[in-house]
KEFI-402297 format. One record per atom (N, C-alpha, C): atom name; x, z, y; residue in one letter. Coordinates in steps of 0.2 Angstrom, whole numbers, m for minus. Layout:
at/c1/c3/c2/aa
CA/X/Z/Y/a .
...
END
This chain:
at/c1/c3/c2/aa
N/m31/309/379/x .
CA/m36/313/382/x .
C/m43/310/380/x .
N/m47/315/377/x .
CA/m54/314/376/x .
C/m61/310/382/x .
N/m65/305/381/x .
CA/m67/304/384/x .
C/m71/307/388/x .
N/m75/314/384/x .
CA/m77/320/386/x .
C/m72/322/395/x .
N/m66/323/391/x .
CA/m60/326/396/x .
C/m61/324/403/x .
N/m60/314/401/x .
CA/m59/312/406/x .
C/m65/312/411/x .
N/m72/311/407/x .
CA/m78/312/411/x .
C/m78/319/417/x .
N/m75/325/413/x .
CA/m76/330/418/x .
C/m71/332/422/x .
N/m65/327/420/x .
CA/m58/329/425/x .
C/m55/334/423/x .
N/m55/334/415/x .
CA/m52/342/413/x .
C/m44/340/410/x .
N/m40/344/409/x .
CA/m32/344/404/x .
C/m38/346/398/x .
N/m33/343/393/x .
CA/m35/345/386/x .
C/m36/352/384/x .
N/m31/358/391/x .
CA/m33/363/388/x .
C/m41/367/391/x .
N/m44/361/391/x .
CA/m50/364/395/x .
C/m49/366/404/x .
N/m46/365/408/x .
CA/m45/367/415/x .
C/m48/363/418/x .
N/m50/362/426/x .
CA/m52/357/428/x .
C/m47/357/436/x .
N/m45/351/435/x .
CA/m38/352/443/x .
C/m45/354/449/x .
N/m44/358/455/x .
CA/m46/358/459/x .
C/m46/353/464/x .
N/m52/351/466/x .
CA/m53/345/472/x .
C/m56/340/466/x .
N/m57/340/460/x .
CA/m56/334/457/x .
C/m63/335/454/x .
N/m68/328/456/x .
CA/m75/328/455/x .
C/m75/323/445/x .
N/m80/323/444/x .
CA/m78/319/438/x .
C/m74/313/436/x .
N/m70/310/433/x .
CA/m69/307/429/x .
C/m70/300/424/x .
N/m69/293/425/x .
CA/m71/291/420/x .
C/m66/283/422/x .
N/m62/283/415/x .
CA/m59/276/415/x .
C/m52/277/421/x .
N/m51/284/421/x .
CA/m48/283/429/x .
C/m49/285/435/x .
N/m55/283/437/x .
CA/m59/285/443/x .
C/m63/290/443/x .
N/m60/292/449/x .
CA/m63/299/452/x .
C/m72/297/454/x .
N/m76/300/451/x .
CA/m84/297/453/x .
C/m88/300/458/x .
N/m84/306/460/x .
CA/m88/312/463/x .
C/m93/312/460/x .
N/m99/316/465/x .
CA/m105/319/465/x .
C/m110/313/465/x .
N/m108/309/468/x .
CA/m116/304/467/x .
C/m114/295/466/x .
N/m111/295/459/x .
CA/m110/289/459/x .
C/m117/283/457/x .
N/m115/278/456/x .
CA/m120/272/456/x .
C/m117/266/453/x .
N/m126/265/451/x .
CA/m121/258/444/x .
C/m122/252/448/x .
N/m119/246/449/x .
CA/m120/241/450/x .
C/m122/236/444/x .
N/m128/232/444/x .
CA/m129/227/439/x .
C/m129/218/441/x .
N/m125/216/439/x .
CA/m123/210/442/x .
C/m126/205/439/x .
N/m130/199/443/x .
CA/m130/194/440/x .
C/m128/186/435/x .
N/m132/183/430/x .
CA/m127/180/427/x .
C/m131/178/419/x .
N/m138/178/422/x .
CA/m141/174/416/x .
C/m142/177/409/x .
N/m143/176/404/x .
CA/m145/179/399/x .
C/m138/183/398/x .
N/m132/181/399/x .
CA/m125/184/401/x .
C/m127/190/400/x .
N/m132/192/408/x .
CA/m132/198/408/x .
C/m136/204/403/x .
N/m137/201/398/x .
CA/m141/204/392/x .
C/m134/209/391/x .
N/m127/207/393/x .
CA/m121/214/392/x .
C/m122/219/394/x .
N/m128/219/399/x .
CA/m127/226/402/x .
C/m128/230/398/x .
N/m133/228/393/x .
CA/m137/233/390/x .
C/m132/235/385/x .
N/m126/230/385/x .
CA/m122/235/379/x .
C/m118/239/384/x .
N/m115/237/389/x .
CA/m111/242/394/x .
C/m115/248/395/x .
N/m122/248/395/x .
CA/m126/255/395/x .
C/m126/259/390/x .
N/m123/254/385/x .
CA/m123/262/378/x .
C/m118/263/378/x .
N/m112/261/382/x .
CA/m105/264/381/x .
C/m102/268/388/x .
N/m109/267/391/x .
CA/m106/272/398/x .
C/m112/278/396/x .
N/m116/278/393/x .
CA/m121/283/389/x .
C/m120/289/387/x .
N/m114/287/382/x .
CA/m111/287/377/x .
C/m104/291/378/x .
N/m102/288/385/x .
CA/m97/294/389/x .
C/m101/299/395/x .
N/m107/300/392/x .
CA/m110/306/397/x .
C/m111/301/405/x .
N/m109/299/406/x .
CA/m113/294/412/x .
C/m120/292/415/x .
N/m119/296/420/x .
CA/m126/297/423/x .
C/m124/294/431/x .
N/m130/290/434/x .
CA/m129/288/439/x .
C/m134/290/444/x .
N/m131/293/452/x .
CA/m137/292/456/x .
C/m143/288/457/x .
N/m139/281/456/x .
CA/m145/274/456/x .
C/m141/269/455/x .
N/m147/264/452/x .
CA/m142/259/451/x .
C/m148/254/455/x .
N/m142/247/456/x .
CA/m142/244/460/x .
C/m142/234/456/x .
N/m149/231/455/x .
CA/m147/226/452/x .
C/m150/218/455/x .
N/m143/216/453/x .
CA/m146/206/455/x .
C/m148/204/450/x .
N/m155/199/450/x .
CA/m156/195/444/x .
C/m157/198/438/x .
N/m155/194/432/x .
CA/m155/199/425/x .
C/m152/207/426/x .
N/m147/208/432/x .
CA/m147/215/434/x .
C/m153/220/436/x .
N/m157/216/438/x .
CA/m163/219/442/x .
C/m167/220/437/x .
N/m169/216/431/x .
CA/m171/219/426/x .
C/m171/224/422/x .
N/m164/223/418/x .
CA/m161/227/416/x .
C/m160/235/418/x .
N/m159/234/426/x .
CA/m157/240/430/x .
C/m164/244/429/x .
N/m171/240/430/x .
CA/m176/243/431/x .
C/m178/248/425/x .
N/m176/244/419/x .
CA/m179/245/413/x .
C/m175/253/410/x .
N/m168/254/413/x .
CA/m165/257/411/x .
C/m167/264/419/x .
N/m168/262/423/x .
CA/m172/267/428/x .
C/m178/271/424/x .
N/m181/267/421/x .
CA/m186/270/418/x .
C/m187/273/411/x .
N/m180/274/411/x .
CA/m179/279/405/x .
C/m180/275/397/x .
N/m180/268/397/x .
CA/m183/264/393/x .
C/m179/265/385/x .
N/m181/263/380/x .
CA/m177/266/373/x .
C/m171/261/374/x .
N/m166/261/372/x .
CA/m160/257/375/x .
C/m160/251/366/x .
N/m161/254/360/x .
CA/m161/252/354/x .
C/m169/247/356/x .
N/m174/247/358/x .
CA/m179/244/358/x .
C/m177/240/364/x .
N/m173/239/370/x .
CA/m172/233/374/x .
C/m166/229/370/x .
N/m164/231/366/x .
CA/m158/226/361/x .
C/m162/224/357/x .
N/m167/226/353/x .
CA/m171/222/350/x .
C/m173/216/353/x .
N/m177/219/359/x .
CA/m180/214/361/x .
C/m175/209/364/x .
N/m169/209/365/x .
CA/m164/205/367/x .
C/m163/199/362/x .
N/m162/204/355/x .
CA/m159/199/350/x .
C/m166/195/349/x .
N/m172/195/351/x .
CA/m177/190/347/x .
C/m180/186/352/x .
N/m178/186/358/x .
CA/m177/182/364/x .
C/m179/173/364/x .
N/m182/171/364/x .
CA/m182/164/363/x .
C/m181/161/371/x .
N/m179/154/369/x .
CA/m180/150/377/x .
C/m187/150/380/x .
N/m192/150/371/x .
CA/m199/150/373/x .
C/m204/156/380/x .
N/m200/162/377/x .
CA/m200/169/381/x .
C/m200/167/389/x .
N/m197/161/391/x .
CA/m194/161/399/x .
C/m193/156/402/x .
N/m192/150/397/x .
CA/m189/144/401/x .
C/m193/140/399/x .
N/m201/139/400/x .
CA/m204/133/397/x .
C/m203/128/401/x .
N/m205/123/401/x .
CA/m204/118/407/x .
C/m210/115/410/x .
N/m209/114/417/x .
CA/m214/113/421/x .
C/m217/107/420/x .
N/m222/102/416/x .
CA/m221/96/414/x .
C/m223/92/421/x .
N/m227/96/426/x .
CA/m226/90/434/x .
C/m220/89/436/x .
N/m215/91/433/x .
CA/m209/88/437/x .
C/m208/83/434/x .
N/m209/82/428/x .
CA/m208/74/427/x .
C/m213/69/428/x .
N/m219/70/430/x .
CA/m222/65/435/x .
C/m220/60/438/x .
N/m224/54/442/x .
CA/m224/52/446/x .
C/m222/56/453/x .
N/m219/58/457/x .
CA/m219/63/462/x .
C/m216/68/459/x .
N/m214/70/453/x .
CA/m212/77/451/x .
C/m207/81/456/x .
N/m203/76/458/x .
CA/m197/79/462/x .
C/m198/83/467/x .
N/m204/83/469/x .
CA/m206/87/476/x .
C/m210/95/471/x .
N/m208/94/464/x .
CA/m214/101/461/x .
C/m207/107/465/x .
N/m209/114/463/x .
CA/m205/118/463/x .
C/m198/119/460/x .
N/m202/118/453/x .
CA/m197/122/451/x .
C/m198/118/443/x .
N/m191/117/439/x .
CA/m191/115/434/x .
C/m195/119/427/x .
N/m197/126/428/x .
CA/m198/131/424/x .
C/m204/133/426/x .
N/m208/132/422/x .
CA/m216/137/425/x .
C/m214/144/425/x .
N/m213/148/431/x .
CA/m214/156/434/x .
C/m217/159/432/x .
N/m223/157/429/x .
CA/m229/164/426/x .
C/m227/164/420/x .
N/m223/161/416/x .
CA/m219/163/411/x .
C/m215/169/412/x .
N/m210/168/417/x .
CA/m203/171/417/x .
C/m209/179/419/x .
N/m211/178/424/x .
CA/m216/185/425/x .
C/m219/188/421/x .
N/m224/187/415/x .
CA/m226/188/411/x .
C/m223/190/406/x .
N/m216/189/405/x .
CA/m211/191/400/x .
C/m208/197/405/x .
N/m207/200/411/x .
CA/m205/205/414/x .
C/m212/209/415/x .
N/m217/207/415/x .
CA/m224/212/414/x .
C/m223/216/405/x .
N/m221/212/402/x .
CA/m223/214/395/x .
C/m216/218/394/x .
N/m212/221/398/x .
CA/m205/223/395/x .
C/m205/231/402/x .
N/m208/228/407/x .
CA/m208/234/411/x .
C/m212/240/412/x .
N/m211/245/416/x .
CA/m219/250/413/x .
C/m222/249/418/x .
N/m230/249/415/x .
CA/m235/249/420/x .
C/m236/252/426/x .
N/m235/258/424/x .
CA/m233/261/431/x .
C/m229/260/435/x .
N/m225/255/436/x .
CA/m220/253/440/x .
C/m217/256/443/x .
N/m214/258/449/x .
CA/m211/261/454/x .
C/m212/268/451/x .
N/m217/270/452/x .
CA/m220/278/448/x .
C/m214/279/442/x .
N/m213/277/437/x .
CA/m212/275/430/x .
C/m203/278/432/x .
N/m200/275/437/x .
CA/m194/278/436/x .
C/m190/283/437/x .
N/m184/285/433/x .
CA/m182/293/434/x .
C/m177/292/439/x .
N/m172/286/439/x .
CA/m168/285/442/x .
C/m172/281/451/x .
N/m165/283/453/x .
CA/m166/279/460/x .
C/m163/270/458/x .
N/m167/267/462/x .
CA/m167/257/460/x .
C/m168/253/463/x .
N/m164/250/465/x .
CA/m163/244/470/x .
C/m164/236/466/x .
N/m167/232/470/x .
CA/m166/226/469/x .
C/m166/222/475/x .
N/m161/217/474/x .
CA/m162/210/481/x .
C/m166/204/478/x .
N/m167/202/482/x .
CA/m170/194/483/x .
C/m167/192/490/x .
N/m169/187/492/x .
CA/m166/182/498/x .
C/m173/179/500/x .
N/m175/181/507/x .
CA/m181/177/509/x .
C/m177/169/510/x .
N/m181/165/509/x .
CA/m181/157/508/x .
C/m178/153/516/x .
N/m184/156/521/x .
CA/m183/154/527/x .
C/m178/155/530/x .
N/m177/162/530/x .
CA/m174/167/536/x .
C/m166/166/532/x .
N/m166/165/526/x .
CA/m159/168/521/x .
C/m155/176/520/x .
N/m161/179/525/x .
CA/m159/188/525/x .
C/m160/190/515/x .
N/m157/192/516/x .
CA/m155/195/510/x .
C/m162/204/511/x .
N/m167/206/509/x .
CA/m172/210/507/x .
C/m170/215/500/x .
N/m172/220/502/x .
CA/m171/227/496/x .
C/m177/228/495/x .
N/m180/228/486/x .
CA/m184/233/484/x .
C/m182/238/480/x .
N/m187/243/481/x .
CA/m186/247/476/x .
C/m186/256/481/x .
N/m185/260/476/x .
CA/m186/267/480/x .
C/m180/268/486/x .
N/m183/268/491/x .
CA/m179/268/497/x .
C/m177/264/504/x .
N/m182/257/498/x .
CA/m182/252/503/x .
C/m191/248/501/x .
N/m192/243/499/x .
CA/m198/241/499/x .
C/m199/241/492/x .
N/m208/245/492/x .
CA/m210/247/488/x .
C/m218/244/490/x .
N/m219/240/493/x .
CA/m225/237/496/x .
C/m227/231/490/x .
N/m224/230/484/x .
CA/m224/225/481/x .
C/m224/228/473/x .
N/m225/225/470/x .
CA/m227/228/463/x .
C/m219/230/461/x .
N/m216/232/455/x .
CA/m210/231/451/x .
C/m206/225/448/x .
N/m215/222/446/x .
CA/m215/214/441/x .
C/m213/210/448/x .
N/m216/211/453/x .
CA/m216/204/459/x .
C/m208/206/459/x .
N/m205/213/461/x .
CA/m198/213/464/x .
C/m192/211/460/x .
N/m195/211/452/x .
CA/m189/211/450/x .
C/m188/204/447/x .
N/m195/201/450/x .
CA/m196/192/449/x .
C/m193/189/453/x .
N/m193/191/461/x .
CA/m190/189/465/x .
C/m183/188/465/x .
N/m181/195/463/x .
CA/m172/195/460/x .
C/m171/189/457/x .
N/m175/188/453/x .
CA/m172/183/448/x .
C/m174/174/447/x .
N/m177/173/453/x .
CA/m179/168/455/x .
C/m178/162/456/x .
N/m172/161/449/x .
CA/m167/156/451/x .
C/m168/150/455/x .
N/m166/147/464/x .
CA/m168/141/463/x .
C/m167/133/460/x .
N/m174/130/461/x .
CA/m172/125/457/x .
C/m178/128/450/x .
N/m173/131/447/x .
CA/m177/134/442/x .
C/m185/136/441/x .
N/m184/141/447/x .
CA/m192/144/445/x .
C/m195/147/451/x .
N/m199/144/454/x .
CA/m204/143/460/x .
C/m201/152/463/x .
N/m201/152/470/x .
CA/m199/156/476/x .
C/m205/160/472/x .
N/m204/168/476/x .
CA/m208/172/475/x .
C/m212/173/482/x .
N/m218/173/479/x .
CA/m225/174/488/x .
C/m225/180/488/x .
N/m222/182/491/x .
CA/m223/190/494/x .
C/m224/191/503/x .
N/m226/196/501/x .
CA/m226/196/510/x .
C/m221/198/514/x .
N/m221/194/521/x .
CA/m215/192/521/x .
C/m211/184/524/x .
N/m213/181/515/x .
CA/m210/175/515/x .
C/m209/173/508/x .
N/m205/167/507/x .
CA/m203/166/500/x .
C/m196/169/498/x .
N/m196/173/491/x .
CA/m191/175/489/x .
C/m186/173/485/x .
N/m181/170/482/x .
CA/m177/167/478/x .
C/m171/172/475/x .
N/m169/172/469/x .
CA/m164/176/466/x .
C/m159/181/470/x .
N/m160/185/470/x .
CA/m153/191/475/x .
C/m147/189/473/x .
N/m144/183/470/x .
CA/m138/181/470/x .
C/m134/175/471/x .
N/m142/173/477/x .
CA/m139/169/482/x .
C/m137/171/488/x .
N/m137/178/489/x .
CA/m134/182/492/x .
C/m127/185/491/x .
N/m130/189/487/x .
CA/m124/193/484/x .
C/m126/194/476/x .
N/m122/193/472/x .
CA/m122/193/463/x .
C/m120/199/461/x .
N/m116/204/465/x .
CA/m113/209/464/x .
C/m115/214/472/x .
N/m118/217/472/x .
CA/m121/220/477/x .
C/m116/229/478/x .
N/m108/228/479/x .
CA/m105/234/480/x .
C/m108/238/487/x .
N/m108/233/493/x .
CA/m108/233/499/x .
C/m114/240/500/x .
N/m119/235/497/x .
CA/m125/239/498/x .
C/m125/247/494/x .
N/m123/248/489/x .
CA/m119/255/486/x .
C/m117/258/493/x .
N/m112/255/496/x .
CA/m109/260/500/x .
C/m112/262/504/x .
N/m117/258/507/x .
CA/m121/259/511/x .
C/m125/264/509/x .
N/m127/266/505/x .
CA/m131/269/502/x .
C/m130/278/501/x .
N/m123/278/500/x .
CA/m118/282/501/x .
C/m115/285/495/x .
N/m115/280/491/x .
CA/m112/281/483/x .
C/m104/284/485/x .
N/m102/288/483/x .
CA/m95/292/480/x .
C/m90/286/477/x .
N/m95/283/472/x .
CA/m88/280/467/x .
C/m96/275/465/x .
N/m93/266/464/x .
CA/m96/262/460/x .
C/m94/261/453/x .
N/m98/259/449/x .
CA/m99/258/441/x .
C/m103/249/443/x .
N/m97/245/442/x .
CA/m98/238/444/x .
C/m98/234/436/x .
N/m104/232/434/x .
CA/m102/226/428/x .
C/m104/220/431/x .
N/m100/215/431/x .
CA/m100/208/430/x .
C/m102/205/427/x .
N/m107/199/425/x .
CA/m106/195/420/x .
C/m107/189/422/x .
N/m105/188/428/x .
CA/m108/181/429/x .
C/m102/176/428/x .
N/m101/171/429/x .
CA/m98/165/425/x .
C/m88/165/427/x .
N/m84/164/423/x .
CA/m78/162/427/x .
C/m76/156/431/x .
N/m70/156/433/x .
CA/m65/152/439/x .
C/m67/147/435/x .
N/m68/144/429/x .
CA/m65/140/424/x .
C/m70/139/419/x .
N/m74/133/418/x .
CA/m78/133/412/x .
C/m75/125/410/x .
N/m78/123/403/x .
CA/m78/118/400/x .
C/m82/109/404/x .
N/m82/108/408/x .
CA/m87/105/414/x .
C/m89/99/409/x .
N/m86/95/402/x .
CA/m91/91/398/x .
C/m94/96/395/x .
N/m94/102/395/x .
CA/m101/105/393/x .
C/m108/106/395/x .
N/m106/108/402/x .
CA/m109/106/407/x .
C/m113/102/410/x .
N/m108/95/409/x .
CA/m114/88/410/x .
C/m118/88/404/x .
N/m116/91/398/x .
CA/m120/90/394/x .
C/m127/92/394/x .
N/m128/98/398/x .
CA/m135/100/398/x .
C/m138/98/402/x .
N/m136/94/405/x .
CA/m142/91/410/x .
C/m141/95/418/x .
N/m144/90/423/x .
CA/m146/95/428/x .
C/m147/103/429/x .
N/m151/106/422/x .
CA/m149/114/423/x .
C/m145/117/423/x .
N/m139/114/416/x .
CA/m133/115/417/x .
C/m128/113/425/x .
N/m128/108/428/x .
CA/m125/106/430/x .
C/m127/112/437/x .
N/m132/112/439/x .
CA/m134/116/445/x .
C/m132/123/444/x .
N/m133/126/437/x .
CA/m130/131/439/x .
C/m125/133/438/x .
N/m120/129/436/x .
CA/m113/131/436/x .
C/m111/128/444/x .
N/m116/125/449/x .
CA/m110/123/455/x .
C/m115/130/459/x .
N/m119/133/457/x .
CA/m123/141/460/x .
C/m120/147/459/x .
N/m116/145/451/x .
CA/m112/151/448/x .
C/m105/149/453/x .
N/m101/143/454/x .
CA/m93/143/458/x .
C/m93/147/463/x .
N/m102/145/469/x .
CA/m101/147/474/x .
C/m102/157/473/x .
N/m105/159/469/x .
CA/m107/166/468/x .
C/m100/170/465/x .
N/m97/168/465/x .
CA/m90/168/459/x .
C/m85/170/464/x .
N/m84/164/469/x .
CA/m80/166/475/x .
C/m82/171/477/x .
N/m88/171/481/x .
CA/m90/179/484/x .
C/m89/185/479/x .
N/m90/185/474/x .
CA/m89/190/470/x .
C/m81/194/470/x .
N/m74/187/470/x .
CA/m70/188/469/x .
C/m65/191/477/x .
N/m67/188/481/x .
CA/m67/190/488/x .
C/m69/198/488/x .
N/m75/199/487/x .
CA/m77/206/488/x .
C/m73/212/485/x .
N/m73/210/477/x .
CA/m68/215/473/x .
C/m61/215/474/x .
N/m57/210/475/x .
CA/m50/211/477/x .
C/m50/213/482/x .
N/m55/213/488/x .
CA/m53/215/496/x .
C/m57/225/495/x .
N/m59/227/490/x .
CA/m61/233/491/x .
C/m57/236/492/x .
N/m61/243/497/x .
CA/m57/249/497/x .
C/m59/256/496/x .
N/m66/255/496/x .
CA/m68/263/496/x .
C/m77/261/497/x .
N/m80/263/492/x .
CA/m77/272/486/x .
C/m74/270/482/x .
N/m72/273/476/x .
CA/m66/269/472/x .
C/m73/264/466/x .
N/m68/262/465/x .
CA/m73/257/460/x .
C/m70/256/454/x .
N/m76/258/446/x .
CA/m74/256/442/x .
C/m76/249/440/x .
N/m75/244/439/x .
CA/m74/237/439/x .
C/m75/235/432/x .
N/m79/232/426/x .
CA/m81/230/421/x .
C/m82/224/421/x .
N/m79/221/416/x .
CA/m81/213/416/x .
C/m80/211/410/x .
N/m84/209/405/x .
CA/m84/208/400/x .
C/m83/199/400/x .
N/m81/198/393/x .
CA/m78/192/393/x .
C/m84/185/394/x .
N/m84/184/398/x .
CA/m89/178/399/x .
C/m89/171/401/x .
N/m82/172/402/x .
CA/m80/167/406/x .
C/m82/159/404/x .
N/m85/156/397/x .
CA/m85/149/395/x .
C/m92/148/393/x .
N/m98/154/394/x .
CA/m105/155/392/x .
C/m110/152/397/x .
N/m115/151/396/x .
CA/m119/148/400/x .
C/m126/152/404/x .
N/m131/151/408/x .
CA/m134/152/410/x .
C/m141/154/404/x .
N/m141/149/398/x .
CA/m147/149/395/x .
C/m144/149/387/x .
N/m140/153/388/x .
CA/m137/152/381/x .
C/m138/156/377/x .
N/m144/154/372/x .
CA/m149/157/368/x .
C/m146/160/361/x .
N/m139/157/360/x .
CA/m137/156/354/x .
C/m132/162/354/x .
N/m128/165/358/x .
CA/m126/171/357/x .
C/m127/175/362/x .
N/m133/177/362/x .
CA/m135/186/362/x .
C/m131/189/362/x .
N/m131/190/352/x .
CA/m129/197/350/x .
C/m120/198/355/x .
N/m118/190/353/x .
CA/m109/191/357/x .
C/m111/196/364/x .
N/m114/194/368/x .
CA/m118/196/375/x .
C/m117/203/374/x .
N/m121/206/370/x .
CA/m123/214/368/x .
C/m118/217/368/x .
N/m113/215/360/x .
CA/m107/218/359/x .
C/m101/217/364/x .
N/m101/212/368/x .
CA/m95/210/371/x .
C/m96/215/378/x .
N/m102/218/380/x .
CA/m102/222/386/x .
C/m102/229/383/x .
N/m103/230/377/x .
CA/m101/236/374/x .
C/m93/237/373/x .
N/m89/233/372/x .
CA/m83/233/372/x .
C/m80/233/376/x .
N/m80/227/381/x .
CA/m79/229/390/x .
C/m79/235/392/x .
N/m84/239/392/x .
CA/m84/246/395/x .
C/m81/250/390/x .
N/m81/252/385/x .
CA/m77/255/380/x .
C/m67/255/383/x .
N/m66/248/382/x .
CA/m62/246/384/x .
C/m57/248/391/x .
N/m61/249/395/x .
CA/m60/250/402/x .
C/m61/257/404/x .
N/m66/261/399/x .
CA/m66/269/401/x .
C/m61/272/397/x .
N/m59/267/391/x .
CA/m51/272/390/x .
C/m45/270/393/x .
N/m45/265/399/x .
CA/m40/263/404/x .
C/m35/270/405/x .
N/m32/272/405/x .
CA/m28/274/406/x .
C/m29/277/415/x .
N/m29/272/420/x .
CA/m29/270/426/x .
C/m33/266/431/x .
N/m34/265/435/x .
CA/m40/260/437/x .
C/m37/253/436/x .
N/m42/248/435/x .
CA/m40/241/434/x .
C/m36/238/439/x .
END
């Protein structure tokens, strides 16, 4: 059966079975499904392949829903962005682009700076990527989390929820690694990465009232190489024990799902890092394969 087919629920000979809303990889998606974009570090540079292969089978979502480099991405793809000119801008990415380093932390006192990474970096790189017109700018409905600092409530922006804050602040907040890159000052409170909350954000989908989720993953496996790990230093080390905790709730939530049905993407990422500058392009094509892979499943995962 044709992907075509499968997307509209039809038999080959063009029919479509009665009660049966569309189709994909399996899953019944109904009327108003929703994409999930999961947190996971430059990892998540997949998404953007997973978006040309769910595209590409006619998939269209109600809204989509992002943590972290999800929130990016999600925004970028909300706003109807050229999908060939965000892979560009993937493939020529430097560390320079995002991770410079905060040189007060290695002071006398540094240990008390924020954040290992000057912030108006990583901001200024989502200013220069996002459209100006922010919130105005998108055609899709668009969720992001962040985590207030104090309270550890878990906060929504985006159309539906807080829109009191620019696009650039909310989708900075989302991605706020801590440790990494100074809390976000918004009103409110201080704001930190929506994946120390939740890195895959289904719950919030349903609440929302999504039919059927469209879930990609790319945040780290059960199992990494751990001398690789020490090797990077504190960066690395903090964020592989940020990724075990995020991993567990991740896997908790998906094995215990039950409704709406869920289609489940998970590109191969299991030995890749947080900052792992050197394959991209793997990133790109390996989340284009994932989803490819999975919408000609046969059956749900």
């Amino acid at each position: 059966m044709s992907i075509l087919h499968r997307w509209f629920g039809r038999a080959e000979d063009g029919t479509r079975p009665e009660g049966t809303g569309p189709i994909l990889g399996g899953v019944a998606l109904g009327d108003s499904p929703w994409l999930v974009l999961g947190g996971g570090g430059l990892r998540g540079l997949a998404h953007l392949g997973a978006w040309r292969a769910l595209s590409r089978a006619g998939f269209r979502p109600s809204g989509i829903l992002g943590t972290s480099i999800g929130a990016l991405v999600g925004a970028c793809i909300s706003a109807g962005l050229s999908l060939d000119e965000l892979e560009e801008r993937a493939r020529t990415l430097t560390r320079r682009d995002i991770a410079r380093v905060q040189r007060r932390t290695f002071w006398v006192g540094g240990i008390r700076n924020e954040s290992v990474f000057r912030g108006e970096v990583l901001r200024e790189y989502f200013e220069s990527i996002l459209p100006s017109a922010g919130w105005k700018a998108l055609e899709l409905r668009f969720q992001a989390n962040a985590v207030e600092l104090g309270s550890g409530r878990t906060e929504w922006f985006g159309l539906g929820a807080r829109t009191d804050v620019s696009l650039v602040d909310a989708v900075y907040a989302s991605a706020a690694l801590p440790l990494l890159y100074p809390p976000a000052r918004l009103p409110g409170g201080l704001y930190v990465d929506g994946g120390v909350g939740d890195a895959l954000p289904l719950t919030r989908a349903q609440e929302l009232g999504a039919t059927a989720i469209v879930a990609v993953d790319v945040g780290s496996g059960p199992e990494v190489d751990a001398g690789r790990v020490a090797g990077e230093g504190l960066v690395g080390i903090h964020q592989r024990v940020f990724s075990i905790a995020a991993q567990r709730r991740r896997i908790e939530t998906v094995e215990g799902w039950k409704a709406p049905p869920l289609l489940y993407i998970r590109p191969r990422m299991d030995d890749y890092g947080t900052f792992d500058f050197e394959h991209i392009d793997y990133f790109l094509g390996e989340g284009e394969r994932a989803t490819d892979e999975r919408i000609l499943a046969p059956t749900p995962a």
